[in-house]
FINUKE-767200 format. One record per residue (C-alpha): residue number from 1; x, y, z; residue in one letter. Coordinates in Angstrom, 3 decimals. Layout:
BEGIN
[node NUM; [X; Y; Z]; A]
...
//
This chain:
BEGIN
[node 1; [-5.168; -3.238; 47.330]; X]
[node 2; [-2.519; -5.499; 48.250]; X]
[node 3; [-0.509; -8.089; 46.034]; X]
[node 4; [-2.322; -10.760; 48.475]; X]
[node 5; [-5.561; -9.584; 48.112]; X]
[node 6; [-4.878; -9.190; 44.149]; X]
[node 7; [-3.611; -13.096; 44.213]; X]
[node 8; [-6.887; -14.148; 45.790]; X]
[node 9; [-9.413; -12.110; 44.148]; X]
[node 10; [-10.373; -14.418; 41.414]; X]
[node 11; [-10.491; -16.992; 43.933]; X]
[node 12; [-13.262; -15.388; 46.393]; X]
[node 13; [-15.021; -14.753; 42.819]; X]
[node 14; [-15.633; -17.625; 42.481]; X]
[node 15; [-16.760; -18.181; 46.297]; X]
[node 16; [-19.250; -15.043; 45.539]; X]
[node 17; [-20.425; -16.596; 42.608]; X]
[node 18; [-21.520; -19.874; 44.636]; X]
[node 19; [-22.720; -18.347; 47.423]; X]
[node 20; [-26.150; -17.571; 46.276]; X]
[node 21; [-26.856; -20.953; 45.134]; X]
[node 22; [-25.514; -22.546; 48.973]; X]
[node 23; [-28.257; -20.185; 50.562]; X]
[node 24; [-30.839; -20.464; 48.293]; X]
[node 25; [-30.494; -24.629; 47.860]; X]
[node 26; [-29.110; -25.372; 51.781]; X]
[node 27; [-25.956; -27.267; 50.399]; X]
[node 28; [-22.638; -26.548; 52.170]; X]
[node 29; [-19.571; -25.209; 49.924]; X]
[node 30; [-17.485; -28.152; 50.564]; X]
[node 31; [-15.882; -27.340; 46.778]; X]
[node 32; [-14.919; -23.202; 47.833]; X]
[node 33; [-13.548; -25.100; 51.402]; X]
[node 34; [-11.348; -27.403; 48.951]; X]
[node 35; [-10.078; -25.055; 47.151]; X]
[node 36; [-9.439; -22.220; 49.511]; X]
[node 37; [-6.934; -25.585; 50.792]; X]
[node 38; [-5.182; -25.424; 47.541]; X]
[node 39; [-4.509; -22.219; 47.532]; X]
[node 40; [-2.573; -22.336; 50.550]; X]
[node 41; [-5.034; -19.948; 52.644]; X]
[node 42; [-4.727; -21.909; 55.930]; X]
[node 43; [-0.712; -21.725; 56.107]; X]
[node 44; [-0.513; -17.615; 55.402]; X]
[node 45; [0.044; -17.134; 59.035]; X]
[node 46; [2.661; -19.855; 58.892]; X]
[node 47; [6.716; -18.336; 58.798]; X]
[node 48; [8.244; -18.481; 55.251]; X]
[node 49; [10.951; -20.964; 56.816]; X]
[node 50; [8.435; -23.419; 57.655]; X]
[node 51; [6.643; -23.390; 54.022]; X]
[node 52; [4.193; -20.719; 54.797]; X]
[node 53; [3.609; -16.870; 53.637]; X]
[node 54; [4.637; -15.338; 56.960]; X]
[node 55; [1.806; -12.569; 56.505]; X]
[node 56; [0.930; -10.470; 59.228]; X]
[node 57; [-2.179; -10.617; 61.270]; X]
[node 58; [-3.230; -6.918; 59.557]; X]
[node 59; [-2.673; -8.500; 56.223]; X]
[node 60; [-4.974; -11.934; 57.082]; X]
[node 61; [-7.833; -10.158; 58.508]; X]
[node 62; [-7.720; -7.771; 55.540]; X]
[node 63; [-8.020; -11.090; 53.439]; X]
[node 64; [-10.716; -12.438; 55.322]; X]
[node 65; [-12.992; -9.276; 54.846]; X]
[node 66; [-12.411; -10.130; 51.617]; X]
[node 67; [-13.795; -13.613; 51.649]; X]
[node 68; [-16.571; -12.564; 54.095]; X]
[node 69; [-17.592; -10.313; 51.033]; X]
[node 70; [-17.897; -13.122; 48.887]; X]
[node 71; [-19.647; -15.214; 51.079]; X]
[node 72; [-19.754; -14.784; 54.963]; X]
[node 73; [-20.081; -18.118; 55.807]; X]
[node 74; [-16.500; -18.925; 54.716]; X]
[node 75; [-14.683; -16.968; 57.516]; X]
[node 76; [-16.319; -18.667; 60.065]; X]
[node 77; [-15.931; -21.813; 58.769]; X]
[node 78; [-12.336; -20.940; 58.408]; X]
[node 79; [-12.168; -19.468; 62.196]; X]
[node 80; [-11.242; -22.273; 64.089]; X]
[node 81; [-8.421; -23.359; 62.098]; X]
[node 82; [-7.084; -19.484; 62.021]; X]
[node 83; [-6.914; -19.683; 65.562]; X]
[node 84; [-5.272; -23.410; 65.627]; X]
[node 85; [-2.916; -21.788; 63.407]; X]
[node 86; [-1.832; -19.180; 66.239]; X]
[node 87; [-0.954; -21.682; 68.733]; X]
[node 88; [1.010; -23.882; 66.438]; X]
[node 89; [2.793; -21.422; 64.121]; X]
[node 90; [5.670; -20.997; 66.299]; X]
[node 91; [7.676; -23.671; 68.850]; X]
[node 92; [9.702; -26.856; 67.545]; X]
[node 93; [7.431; -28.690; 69.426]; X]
[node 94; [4.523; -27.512; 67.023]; X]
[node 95; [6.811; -28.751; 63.938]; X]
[node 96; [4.819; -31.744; 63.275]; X]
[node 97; [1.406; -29.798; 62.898]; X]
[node 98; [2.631; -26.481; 61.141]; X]
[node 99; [3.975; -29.936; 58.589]; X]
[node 100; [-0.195; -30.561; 58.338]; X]
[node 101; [-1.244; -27.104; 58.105]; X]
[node 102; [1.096; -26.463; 55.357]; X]
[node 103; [0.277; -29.752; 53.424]; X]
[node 104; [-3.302; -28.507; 53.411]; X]
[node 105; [-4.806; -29.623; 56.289]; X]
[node 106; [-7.888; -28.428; 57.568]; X]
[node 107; [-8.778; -27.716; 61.706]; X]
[node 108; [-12.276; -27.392; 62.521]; X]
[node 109; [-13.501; -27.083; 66.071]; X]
[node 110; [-15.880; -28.825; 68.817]; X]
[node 111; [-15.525; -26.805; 71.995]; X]
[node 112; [-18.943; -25.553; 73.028]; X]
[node 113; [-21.256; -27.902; 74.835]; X]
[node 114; [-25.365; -27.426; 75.108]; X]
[node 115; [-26.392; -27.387; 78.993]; X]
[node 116; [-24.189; -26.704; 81.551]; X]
[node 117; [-23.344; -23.641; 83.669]; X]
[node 118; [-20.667; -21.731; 81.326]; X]
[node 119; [-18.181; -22.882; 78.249]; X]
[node 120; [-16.098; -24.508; 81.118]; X]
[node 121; [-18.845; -26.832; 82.553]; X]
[node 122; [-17.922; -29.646; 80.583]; X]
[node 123; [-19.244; -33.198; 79.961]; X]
[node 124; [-16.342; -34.276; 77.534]; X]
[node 125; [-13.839; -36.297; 79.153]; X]
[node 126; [-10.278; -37.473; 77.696]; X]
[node 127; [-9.540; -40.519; 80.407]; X]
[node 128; [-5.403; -41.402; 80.357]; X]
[node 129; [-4.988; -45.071; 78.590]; X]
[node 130; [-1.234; -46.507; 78.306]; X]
[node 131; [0.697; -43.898; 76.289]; X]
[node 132; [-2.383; -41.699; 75.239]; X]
[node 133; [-6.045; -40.806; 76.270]; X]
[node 134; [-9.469; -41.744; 75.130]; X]
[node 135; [-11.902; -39.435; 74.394]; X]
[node 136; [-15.582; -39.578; 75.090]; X]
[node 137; [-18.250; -36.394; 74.660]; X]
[node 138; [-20.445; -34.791; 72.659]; X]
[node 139; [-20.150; -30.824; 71.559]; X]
[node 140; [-22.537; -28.235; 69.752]; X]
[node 141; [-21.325; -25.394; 67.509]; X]
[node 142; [-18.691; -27.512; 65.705]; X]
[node 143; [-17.998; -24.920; 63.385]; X]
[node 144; [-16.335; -25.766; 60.082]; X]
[node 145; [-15.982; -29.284; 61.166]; X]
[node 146; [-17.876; -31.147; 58.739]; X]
[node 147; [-15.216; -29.570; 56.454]; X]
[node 148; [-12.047; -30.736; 57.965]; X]
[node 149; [-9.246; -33.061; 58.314]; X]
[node 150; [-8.599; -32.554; 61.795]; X]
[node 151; [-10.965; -31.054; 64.946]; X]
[node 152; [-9.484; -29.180; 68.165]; X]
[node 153; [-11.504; -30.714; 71.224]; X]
[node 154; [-11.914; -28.949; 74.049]; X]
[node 155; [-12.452; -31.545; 76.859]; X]
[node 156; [-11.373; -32.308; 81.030]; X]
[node 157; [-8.919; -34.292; 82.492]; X]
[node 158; [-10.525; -33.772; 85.762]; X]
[node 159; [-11.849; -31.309; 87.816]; X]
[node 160; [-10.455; -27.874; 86.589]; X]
[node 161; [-8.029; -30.023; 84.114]; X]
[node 162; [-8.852; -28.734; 80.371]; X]
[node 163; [-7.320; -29.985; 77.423]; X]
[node 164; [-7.299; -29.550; 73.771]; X]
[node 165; [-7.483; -33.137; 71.377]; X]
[node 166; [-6.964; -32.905; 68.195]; X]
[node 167; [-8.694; -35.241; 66.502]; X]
[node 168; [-8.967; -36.822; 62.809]; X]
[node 169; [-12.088; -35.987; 61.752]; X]
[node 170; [-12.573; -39.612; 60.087]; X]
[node 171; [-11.180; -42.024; 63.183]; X]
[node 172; [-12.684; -44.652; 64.731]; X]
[node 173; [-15.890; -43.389; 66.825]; X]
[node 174; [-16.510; -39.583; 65.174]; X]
[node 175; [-19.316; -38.463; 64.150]; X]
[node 176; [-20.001; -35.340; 62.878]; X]
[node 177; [-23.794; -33.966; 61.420]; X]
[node 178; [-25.136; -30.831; 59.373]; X]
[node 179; [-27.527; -29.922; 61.958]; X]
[node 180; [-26.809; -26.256; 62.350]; X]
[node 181; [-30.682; -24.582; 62.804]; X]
[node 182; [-29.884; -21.103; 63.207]; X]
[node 183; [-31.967; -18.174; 61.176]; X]
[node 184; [-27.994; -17.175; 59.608]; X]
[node 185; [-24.953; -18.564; 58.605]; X]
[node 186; [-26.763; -21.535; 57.926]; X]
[node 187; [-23.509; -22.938; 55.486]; X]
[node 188; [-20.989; -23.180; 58.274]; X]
[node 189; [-20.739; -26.399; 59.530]; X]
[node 190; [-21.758; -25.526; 62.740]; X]
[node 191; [-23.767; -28.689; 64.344]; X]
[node 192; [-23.157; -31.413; 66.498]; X]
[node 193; [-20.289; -33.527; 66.881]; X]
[node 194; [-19.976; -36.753; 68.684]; X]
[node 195; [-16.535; -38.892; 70.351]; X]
[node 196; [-17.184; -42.287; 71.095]; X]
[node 197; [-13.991; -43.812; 72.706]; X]
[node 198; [-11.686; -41.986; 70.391]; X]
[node 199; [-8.004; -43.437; 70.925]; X]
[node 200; [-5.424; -40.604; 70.953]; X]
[node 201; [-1.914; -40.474; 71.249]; X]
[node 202; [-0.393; -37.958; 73.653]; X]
[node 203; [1.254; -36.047; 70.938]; X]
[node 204; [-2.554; -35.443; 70.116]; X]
[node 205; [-2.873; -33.800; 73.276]; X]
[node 206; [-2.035; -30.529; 74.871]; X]
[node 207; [-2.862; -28.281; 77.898]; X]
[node 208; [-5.819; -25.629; 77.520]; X]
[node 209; [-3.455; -23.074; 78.786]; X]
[node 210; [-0.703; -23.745; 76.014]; X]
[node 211; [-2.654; -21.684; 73.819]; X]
[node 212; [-1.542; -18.770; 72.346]; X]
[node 213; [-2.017; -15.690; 74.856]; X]
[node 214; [-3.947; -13.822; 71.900]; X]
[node 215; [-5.818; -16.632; 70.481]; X]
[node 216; [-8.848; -15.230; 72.496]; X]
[node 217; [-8.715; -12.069; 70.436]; X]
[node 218; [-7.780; -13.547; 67.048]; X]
[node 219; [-11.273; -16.198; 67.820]; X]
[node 220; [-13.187; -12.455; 68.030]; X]
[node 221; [-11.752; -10.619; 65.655]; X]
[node 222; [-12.416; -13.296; 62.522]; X]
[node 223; [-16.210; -12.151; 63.524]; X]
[node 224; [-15.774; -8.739; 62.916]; X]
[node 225; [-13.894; -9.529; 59.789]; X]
[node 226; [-16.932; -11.580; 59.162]; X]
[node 227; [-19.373; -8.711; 60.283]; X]
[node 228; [-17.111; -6.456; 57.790]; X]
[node 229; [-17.584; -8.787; 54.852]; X]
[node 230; [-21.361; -8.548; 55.793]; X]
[node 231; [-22.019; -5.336; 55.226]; X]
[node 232; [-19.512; -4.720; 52.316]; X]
[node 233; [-21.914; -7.342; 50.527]; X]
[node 234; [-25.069; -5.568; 51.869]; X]
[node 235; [-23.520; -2.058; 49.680]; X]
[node 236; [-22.484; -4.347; 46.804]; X]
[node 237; [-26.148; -5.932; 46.546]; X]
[node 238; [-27.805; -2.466; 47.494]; X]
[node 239; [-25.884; -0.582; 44.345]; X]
[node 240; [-26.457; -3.637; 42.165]; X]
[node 241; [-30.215; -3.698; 42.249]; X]
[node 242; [-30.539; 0.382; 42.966]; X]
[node 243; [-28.991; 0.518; 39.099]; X]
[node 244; [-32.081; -2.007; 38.420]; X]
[node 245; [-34.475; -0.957; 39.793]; X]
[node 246; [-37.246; 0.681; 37.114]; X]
[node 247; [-39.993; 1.961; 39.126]; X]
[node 248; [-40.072; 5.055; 41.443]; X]
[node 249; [-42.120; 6.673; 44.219]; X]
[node 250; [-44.823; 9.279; 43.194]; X]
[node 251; [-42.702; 11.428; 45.805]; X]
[node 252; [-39.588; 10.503; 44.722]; X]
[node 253; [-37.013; 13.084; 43.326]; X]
[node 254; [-36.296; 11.537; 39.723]; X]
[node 255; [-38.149; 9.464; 37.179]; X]
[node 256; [-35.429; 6.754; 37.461]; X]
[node 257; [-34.610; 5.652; 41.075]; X]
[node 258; [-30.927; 5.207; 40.281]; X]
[node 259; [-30.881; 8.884; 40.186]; X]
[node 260; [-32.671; 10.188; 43.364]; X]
[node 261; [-30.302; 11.684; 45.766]; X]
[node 262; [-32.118; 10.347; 48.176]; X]
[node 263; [-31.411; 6.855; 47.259]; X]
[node 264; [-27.870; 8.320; 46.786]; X]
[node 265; [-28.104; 9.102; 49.992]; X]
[node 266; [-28.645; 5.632; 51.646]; X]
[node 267; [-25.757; 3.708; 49.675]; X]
[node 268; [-23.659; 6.448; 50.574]; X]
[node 269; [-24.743; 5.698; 54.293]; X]
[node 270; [-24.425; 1.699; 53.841]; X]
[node 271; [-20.747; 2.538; 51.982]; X]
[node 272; [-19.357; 4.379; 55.014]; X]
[node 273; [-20.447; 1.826; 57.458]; X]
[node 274; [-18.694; -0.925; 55.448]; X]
[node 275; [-15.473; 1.445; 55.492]; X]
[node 276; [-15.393; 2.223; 59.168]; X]
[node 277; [-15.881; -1.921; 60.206]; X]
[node 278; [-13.031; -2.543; 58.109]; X]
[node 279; [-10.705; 0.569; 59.528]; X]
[node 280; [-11.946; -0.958; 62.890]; X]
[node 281; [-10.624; -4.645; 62.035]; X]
[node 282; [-7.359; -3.222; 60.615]; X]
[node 283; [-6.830; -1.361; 63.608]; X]
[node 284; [-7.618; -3.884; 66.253]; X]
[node 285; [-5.236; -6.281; 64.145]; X]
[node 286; [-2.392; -4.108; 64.228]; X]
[node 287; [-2.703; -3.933; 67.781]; X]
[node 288; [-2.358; -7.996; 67.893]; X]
[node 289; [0.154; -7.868; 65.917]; X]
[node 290; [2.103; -5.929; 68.358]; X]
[node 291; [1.324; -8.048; 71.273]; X]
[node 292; [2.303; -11.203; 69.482]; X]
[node 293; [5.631; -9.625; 68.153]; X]
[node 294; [6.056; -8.655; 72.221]; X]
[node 295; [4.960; -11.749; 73.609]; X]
[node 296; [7.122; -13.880; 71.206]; X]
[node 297; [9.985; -11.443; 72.250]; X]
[node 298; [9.617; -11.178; 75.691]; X]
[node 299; [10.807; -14.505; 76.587]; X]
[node 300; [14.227; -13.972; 75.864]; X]
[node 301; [14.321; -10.207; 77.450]; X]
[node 302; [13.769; -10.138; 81.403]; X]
[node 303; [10.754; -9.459; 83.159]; X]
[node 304; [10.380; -5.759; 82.230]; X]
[node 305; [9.616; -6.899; 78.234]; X]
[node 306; [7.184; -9.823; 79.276]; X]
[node 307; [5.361; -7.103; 81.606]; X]
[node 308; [5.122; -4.632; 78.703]; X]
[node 309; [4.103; -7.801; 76.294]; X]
[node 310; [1.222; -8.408; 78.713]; X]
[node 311; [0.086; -4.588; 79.111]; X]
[node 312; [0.017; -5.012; 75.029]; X]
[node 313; [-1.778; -8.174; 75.044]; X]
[node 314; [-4.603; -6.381; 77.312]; X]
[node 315; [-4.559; -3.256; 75.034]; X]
[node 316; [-5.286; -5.376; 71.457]; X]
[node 317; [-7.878; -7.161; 73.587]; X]
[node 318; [-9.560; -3.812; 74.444]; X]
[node 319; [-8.832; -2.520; 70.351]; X]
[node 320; [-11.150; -5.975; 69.621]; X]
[node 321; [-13.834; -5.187; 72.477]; X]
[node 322; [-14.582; -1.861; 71.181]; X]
[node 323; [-14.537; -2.662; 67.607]; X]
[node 324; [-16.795; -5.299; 68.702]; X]
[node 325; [-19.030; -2.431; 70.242]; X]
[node 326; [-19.065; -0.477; 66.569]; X]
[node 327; [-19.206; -3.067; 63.708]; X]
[node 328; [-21.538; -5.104; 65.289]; X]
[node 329; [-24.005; -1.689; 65.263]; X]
[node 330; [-22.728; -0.895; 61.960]; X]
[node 331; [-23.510; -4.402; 60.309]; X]
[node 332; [-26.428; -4.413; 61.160]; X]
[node 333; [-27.557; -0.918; 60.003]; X]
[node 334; [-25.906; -1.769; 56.935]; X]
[node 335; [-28.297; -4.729; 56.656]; X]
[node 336; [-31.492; -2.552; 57.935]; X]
[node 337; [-31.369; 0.168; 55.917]; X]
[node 338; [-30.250; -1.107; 52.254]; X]
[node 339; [-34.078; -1.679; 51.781]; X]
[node 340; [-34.808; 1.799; 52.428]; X]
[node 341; [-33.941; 2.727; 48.901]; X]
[node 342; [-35.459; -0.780; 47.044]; X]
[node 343; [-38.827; -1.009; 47.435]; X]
[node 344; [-41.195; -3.271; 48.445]; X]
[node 345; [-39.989; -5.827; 45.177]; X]
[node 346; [-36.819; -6.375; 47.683]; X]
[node 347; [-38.646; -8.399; 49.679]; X]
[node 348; [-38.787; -11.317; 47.696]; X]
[node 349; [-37.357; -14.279; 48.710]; X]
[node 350; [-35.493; -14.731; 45.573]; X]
[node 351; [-33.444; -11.643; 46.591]; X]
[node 352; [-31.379; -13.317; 49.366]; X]
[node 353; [-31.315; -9.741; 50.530]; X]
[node 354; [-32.635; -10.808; 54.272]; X]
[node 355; [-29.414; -13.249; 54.468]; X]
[node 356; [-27.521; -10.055; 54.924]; X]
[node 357; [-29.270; -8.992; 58.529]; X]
[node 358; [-29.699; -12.627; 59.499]; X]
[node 359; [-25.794; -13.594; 59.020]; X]
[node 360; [-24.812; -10.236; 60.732]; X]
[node 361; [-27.163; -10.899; 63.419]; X]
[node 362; [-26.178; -14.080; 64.134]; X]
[node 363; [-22.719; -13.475; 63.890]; X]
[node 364; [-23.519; -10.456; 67.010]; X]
[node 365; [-24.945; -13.506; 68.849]; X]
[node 366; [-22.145; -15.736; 69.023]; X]
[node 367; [-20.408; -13.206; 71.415]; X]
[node 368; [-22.363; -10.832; 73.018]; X]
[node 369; [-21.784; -6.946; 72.887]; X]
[node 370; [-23.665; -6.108; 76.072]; X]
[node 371; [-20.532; -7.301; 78.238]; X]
[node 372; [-17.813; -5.384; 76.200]; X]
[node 373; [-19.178; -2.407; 76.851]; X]
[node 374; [-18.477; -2.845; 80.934]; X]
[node 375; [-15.324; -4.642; 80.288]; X]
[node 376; [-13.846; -1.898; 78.486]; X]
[node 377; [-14.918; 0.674; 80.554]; X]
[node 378; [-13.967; -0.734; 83.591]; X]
[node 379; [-10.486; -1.184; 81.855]; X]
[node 380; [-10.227; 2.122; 80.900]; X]
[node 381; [-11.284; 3.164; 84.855]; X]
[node 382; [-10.105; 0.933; 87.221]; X]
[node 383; [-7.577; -1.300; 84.842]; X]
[node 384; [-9.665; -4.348; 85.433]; X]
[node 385; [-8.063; -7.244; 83.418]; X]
[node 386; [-10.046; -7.576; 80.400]; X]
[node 387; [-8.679; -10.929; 79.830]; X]
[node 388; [-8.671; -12.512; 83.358]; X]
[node 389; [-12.550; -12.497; 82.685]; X]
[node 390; [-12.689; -14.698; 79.794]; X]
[node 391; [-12.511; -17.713; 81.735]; X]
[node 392; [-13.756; -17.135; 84.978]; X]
[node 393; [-16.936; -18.334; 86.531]; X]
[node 394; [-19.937; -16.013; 86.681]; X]
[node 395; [-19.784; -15.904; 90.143]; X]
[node 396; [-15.827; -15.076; 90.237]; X]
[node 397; [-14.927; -11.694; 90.601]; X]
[node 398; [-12.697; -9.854; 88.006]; X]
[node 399; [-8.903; -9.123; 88.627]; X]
[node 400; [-7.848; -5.892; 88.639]; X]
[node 401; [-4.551; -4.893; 87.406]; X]
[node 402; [-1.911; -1.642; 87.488]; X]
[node 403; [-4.454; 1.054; 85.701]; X]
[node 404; [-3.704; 1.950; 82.271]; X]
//
């Protein structure tokens, strides 16, 4: 294990220790969010020179499988601002908010919309007023909002004109509710959030397409970390009551279930599932790395580096897309079959074992699978840009690109 991962262990025990009580009583973990702050976990992406850790994307994700084993809700909460952090940690424009990220500050995120055509049919409207904007909207799946200092808005300019706010998360006409319904990840933060002739500055401000050119697979790839914490918990709470449990099957091969190799068996199953999600997330993050050490690079190095930057770019988003494919299966097989070696008693609601399957499956949800599949293969066939068809219209047809 890493020195990181050793510096923040007592930390997510802590988180673990809580997260029981969240589920079982509905209350959010506001205090794990706050202290999570403290300890600096939002500025770990940030460069040394700029008051941050300078970790690499590998190392972060391996930290945030961490803290999705202690309590999956907290990645997610956490997965906005990890991708705010992307966008900002580099540029001397972005000075003032890599300042706010280091102090402690907190991004959530209101980008999705209910109703509507796709993510880019929008209703939310920033309107130009002297110097800065207003905003006006309403969005759904605010994750990790209710938690933060400051929310990235995703909102139009005009037609085909999208722009990101960022917005204090206690000005003058924002509201922001707890009414996240979903059967998982019920501690995330995740309902509505309303803008009622918010006054921004321009500095507040900035294009849609000055993201950063990975951000897209960084936003997926803190679900399978998520997906990975998942079913790391689902083995942890599978061995934990196996070693409990007193009563065996009339079939079964021992007196004491703890030792029937068919039990054995199962965590031994759940185990290797947990492993290969979390070989899948470190791999797909070391691709990302590469692209953002290429596309960072590039700029300064002719046209032939920012080419081979892009072809990199595409490749970590097609590592992502088919570790999307696996975890997401593994997860939730992880979360099946754990009660294949507890009994009926498992079933009890007092367990929290269901939480397991109903976080993983909602997590799968948020992003479906059945598209990566196609995406991926057509990449791998006819070099069809994987990303190209992120934010096209349904009715657009992909781009294809030199073949890989």
């Amino acid at each position: 294990m890493s020195g990181l991962r050793v510096e923040y262990a007592p930390l997510f025990e802590r988180v673990a220790a809580a997260a029981p009580r969240h589920e079982r009583d509905g209350t959010q973990p506001h205090e794990e969010v706050r202290l999570l702050k403290e300890a600096g976990f939002g500025a770990l992406r940030i460069p040394v020179a700029d008051g941050g850790r300078g970790v690499t994307i590998e190392e972060y994700f391996a930290l945030l499988l961490d803290l999705g084993a202690a309590d999956s809700n907290l990645p997610q909460i956490w997965r906005n601002h990890v991708a705010f952090v992307e966008d900002k940690r580099l540029g001397e424009g972005n000075k003032r908010w890599r300042e706010e990220i280091v102090a402690g500050k907190f991004f959530g995120g209101a980008w999705s919309e209910t109703g509507g055509d796709s993510l880019l049919d929008l209703r939310t409207t920033l309107v130009p007023r002297g110097d800065g904007y207003v905003l006006h909207g309403r969005k759904y799946y605010s994750t990790g909002s209710i938690f933060s200092d400051w929310v990235s808005v995703l909102a139009t300019t005009g037609p085909e004109e999208f722009r990101l706010a960022l917005v204090e998360s206690d000005a003058v006409g924002v509201r922001l509710e707890e009414d996240w319904n979903a059967i998982g990840q019920r501690q995330t933060g995740s309902g509505s959030a309303f803008f009622d002739e918010v006054v921004l500055s321009a500095e507040q401000v900035y294009p849609f397409t000055e993201r950063a050119r990975y951000q897209e697979a960084v936003y997926q790839l803190v679900h399978l970390a998520t997906l990975g914490g998942v079913a790391r918990a689902a083995h942890r709470d599978l061995v934990d009551h196996l070693r409990q449990r007193r009563r065996a099957y009339p079939h079964g091969l021992a007196p004491v279930p703890r030792d029937d190799p068919q039990y054995h068996e199962v965590v031994g199953r759940v185990g290797a599932l947990a492993s290969s999600i979390e070989a899948s997330v470190a791999w797909a993050a070391r691709q990302i790395d590469g692209a953002a050490a290429a596309l960072e690079a590039g700029t300064d190095e002719g046209r032939a580096s920012e080419e081979q930057a892009e072809d990199l770019l595409r490749r970590a988003t097609i590592a992502v897309y088919e570790a999307q494919l696996t975890t997401t299966d593994a997860a939730l097989e992880a979360a099946t079959i754990l009660y294949d070696a507890l009994g009926s008693s498992a079933l009890d609601r007092s367990t929290l074992l269901d939480r397991h399957w109903r976080n993983a499956r909602t997590l799968a949800s948020h992003n479906p699978r059945i598209y990566k599949a196609r995406i991926v293969g057509a990449w791998h066939v006819n070099g069809t840009d994987p990303i190209a068809a992120l934010w096209r219209r349904p009715v657009e047809e992909p781009t294809p690109v030199t073949a890989p």
